[in-house]
C-alpha positions in Angstrom: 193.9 25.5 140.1 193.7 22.1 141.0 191.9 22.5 144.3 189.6 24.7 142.9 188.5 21.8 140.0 188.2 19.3 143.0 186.0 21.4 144.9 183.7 22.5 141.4 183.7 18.6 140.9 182.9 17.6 145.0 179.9 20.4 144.4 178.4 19.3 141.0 178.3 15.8 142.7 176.9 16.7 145.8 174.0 18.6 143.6 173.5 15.6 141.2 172.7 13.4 143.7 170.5 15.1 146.1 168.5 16.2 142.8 168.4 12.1 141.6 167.0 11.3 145.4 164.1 14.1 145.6 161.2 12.8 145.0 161.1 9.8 142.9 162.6 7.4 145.5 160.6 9.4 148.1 157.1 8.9 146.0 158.2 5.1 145.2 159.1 4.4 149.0 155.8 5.8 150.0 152.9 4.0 147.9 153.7 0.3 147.8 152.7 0.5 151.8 148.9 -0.4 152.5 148.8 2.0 155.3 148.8 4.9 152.8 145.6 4.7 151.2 144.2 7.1 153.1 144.7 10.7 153.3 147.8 12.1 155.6 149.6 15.1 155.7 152.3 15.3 153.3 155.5 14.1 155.0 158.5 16.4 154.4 160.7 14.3 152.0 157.4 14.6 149.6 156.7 18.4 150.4 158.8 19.8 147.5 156.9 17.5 144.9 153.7 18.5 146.2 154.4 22.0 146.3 154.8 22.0 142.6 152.0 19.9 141.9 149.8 23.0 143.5 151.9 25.4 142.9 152.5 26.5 146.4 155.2 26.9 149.4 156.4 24.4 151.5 155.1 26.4 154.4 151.7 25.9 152.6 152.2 22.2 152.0 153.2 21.3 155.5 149.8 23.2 156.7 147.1 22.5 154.1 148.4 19.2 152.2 147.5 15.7 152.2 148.7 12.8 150.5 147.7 9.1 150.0 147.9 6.3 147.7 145.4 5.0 145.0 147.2 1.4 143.9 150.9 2.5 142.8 149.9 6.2 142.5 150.9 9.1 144.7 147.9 11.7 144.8 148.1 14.5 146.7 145.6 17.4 147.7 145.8 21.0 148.9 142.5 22.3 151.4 142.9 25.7 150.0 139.8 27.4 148.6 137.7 25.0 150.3 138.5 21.6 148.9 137.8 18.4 150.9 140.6 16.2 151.0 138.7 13.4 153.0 136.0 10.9 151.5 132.9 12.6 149.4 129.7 12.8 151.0 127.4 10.7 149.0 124.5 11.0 151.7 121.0 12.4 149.9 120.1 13.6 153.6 121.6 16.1 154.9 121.5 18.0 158.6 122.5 21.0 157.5 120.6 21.2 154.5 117.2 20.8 156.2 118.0 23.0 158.7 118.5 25.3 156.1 115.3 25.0 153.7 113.4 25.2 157.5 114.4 28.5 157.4 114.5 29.6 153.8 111.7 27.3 152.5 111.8 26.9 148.5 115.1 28.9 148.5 116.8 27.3 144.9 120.2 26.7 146.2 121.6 25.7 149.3 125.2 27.5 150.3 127.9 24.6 151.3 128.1 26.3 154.4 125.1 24.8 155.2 125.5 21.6 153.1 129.2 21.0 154.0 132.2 21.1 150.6 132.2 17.4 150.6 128.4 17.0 149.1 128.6 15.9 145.9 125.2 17.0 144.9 123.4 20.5 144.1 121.1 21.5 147.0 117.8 22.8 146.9 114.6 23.7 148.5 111.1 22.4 147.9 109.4 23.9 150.2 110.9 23.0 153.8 112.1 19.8 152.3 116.0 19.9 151.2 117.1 18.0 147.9 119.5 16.5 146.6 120.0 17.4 142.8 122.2 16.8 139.6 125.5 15.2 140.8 128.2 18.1 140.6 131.3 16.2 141.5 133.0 13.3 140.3 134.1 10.9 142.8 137.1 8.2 142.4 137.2 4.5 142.5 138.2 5.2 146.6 135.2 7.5 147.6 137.2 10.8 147.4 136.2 14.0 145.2 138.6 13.2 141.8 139.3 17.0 141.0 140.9 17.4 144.6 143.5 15.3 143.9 146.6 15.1 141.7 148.9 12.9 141.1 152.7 13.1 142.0 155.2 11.8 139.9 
């Protein structure tokens, strides 16, 4: 009986402390470095937080997820669907998009397969001429679209 309260004992302690050493110390270790302000792919000791963030696998994480740091703050971001986890293009000129209203002239929306997903603006035609309309995403203090990112406690 003994034994058997040592072992149940060894085992609670062995689960109390890899759950205390997840992520916090993981997310704390990782943002007070400089080199982490931009965009890398999640390392593994921060996969499981991310994961939850997004609500997706590990297997998903380690293909599609980047992290970085904003000051103290661990944001993370998940390319699924689309999303741009790299800076925002701000440019009102776009390659893409002219090619685009050369061949659809005065067409009233450009597709972002033309445009790109970072643009942050809505695209149209006038003619031959492409546009750049209403701002449709919000961009953060560090140049990246705000909506892609969460953060990661």
């Amino acid at each position: 009986m003994r034994v058997l309260t040592t072992a149940a004992c060894l085992i609670a302690t062995l689960i109390a402390v890899a759950a205390a050493s997840v992520q916090p110390a993981a997310a704390e270790s990782y943002c007070p470095n400089r080199a982490h302000a931009s965009p890398g792919k999640a390392p593994p000791d921060l996969a499981a937080a991310v994961a939850t963030a997004f609500q997706i696998d590990d297997a998903t994480v380690a293909a599609t997820a980047f992290v970085r740091c904003a000051g103290p703050k661990l944001l993370a971001c998940s390319t699924g669907a689309n999303l741009n986890c790299f800076k925002a293009d701000k440019r009102r000129a776009l390659p893409g998009a002219t090619a685009w209203c050369r061949d659809h002239p005065d067409s009233p929306g450009i597709p972002a397969a033309a445009t790109g997903h970072d643009t942050i603006y809505d695209w149209s035609c006038q003619g031959r001429r492409a546009v750049a309309g209403k701002v449709v995403l919000t961009v953060d203090p560090q140049g990246y679209v705000a909506d892609n990112w969460k953060e990661i406690r």
